[in-house]
ROLOGU-246762 format. One record per residue: x, z, y negated of N, C-alpha, C in turn. Coordinates in steps of 0.02 Angstrom, whole numbers, plus 50000, padded with zeros to 5 digits. Example, Ala and Ser with C-alpha at 12.3 -4.5 7.8 and 13.67 -1.06 7.14 Angstrom:
// residues 2
506605039050284506155039050225506605039050165506425035450112506845035750053506455039449998
// end
This chain:
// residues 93
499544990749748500044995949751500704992949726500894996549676501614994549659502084993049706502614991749685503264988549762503744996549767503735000549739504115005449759503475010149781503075014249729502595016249794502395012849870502285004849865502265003749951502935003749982503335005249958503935005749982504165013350029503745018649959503775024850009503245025650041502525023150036502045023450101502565020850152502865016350154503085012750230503485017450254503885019950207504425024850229504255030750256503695031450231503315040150246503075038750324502765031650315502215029950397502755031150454503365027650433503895025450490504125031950504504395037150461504545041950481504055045650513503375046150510502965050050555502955046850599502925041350618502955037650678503455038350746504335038750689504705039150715504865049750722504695051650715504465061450728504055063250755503425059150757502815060450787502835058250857503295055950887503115053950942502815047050976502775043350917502545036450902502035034850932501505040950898500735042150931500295032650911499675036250924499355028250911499155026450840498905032850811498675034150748499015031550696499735034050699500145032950646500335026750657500185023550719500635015050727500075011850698499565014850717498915009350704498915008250623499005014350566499205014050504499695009950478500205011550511500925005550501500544997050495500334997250563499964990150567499624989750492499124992250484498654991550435499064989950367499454994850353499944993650303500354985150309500454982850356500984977850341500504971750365499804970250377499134966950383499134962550373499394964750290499314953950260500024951650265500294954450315500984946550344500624942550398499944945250423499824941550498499504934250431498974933950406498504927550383499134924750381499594922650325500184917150292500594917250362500954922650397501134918550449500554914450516500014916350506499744910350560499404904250511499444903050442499494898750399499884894150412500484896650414501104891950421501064888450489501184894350549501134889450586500624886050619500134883850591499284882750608499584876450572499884875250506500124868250467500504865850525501184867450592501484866550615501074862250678500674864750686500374863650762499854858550765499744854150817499194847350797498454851850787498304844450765497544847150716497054849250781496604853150766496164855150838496184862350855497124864050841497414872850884496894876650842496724881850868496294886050840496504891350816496154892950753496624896650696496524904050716495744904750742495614911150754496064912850823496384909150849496644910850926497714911950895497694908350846498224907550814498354915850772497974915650732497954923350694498064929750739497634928650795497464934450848498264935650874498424930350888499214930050915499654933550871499754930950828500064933450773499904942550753499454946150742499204949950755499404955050785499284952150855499864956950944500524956250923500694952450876501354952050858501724957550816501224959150784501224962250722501404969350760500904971450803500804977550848501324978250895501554971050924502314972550963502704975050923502914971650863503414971450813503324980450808502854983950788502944990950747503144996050802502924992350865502904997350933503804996750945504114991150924504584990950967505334991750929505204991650845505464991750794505874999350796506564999450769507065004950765507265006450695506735011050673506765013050581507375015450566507755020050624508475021550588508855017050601508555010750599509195006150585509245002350541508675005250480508785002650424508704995850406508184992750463508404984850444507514983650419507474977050400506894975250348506274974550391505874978050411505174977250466504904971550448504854970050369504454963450385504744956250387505384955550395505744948650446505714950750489506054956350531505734957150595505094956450617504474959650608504074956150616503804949350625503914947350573503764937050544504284934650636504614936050634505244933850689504604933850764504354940550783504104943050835503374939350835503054941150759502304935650756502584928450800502834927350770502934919250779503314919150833503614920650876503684921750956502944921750984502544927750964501704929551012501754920550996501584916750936501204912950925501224906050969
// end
Protein backbone atom coordinates (compact mmCIF):
# COMPACT_ATOMS: atom_id res chain seq x y z
CA UNK A 1 0.00 0.00 0.00
CA UNK A 2 1.29 3.28 -0.93
CA UNK A 3 2.26 5.84 2.08
CA UNK A 4 -0.64 8.21 1.49
CA UNK A 5 -3.34 5.61 0.86
CA UNK A 6 -2.05 3.91 4.33
CA UNK A 7 -2.13 7.09 5.56
CA UNK A 8 -5.93 7.50 4.95
CA UNK A 9 -6.75 3.79 5.96
CA UNK A 10 -5.24 4.90 9.43
CA UNK A 11 -7.11 7.98 9.35
CA UNK A 12 -10.42 6.43 8.33
CA UNK A 13 -9.76 3.36 11.20
CA UNK A 14 -9.00 6.08 13.95
CA UNK A 15 -11.84 8.06 13.18
CA UNK A 16 -14.31 5.09 13.40
CA UNK A 17 -12.74 4.14 16.38
CA UNK A 18 -12.73 7.43 17.78
CA UNK A 19 -17.07 7.87 16.71
CA UNK A 20 -17.74 4.43 17.10
CA UNK A 21 -17.40 4.21 20.50
CA UNK A 22 -14.02 2.52 20.44
CA UNK A 23 -15.81 -0.82 19.86
CA UNK A 24 -13.49 -4.00 19.61
CA UNK A 25 -13.79 -4.48 15.92
CA UNK A 26 -12.49 -1.35 14.76
CA UNK A 27 -9.49 -1.45 17.47
CA UNK A 28 -8.78 -4.91 16.56
CA UNK A 29 -8.35 -3.47 12.71
CA UNK A 30 -6.21 -0.51 13.89
CA UNK A 31 -4.01 -3.23 15.54
CA UNK A 32 -3.86 -5.23 12.39
CA UNK A 33 -3.04 -2.20 10.39
CA UNK A 34 -0.01 -1.00 12.45
CA UNK A 35 1.23 -5.17 12.98
CA UNK A 36 4.49 -4.93 11.48
CA UNK A 37 5.85 -2.33 14.22
CA UNK A 38 5.49 -5.30 16.84
CA UNK A 39 8.45 -8.03 14.86
CA UNK A 40 11.46 -4.92 14.48
CA UNK A 41 10.50 -3.57 17.77
CA UNK A 42 10.94 -6.97 19.67
CA UNK A 43 14.04 -7.39 17.17
CA UNK A 44 15.66 -4.64 18.70
CA UNK A 45 15.12 -5.27 21.92
CA UNK A 46 15.70 -9.18 21.86
CA UNK A 47 19.53 -7.69 20.41
CA UNK A 48 19.34 -5.65 23.89
CA UNK A 49 18.64 -8.42 26.28
CA UNK A 50 21.12 -11.49 27.30
CA UNK A 51 21.18 -14.40 25.03
CA UNK A 52 18.52 -17.14 26.24
CA UNK A 53 15.27 -14.16 26.72
CA UNK A 54 12.73 -15.61 24.66
CA UNK A 55 11.74 -14.02 21.53
CA UNK A 56 8.35 -15.56 21.37
CA UNK A 57 7.65 -14.18 25.07
CA UNK A 58 9.44 -10.90 23.87
CA UNK A 59 7.14 -10.35 20.65
CA UNK A 60 3.94 -11.35 22.69
CA UNK A 61 4.87 -8.40 24.98
CA UNK A 62 5.38 -6.13 22.54
CA UNK A 63 2.13 -7.02 20.90
CA UNK A 64 -0.17 -6.13 24.35
CA UNK A 65 1.74 -3.16 23.70
CA UNK A 66 0.63 -2.52 20.53
CA UNK A 67 -3.15 -3.11 21.87
CA UNK A 68 -2.48 -0.83 24.97
CA UNK A 69 -1.00 1.78 22.73
CA UNK A 70 -4.41 1.91 20.22
CA UNK A 71 -6.77 1.46 23.33
CA UNK A 72 -5.29 4.30 25.07
CA UNK A 73 -4.09 6.64 22.21
CA UNK A 74 -5.91 10.37 21.66
CA UNK A 75 -6.40 10.76 17.65
CA UNK A 76 -7.52 14.40 18.10
CA UNK A 77 -4.40 15.14 19.21
CA UNK A 78 -2.86 14.76 16.20
CA UNK A 79 0.24 13.22 17.38
CA UNK A 80 2.20 10.24 15.42
CA UNK A 81 0.58 6.61 16.72
CA UNK A 82 3.45 4.92 15.64
CA UNK A 83 6.25 6.58 18.17
CA UNK A 84 3.71 6.39 20.49
CA UNK A 85 3.28 3.09 20.19
CA UNK A 86 7.23 1.94 19.74
CA UNK A 87 7.36 4.14 23.31
CA UNK A 88 4.39 1.83 25.02
CA UNK A 89 5.73 -1.66 23.12
CA UNK A 90 8.86 -1.23 24.73
CA UNK A 91 7.52 -0.29 28.26
CA UNK A 92 5.11 -3.96 27.96
CA UNK A 93 8.62 -5.31 27.01
Amino acid sequence: MAGSEERETADVLWEAYRNGGRGERIRDEIVEHYFALVRPMAAGMLRRLPRGADAHAIESAAAEGLIEAVERFDPGRKRDFAGYARLVMRCRV
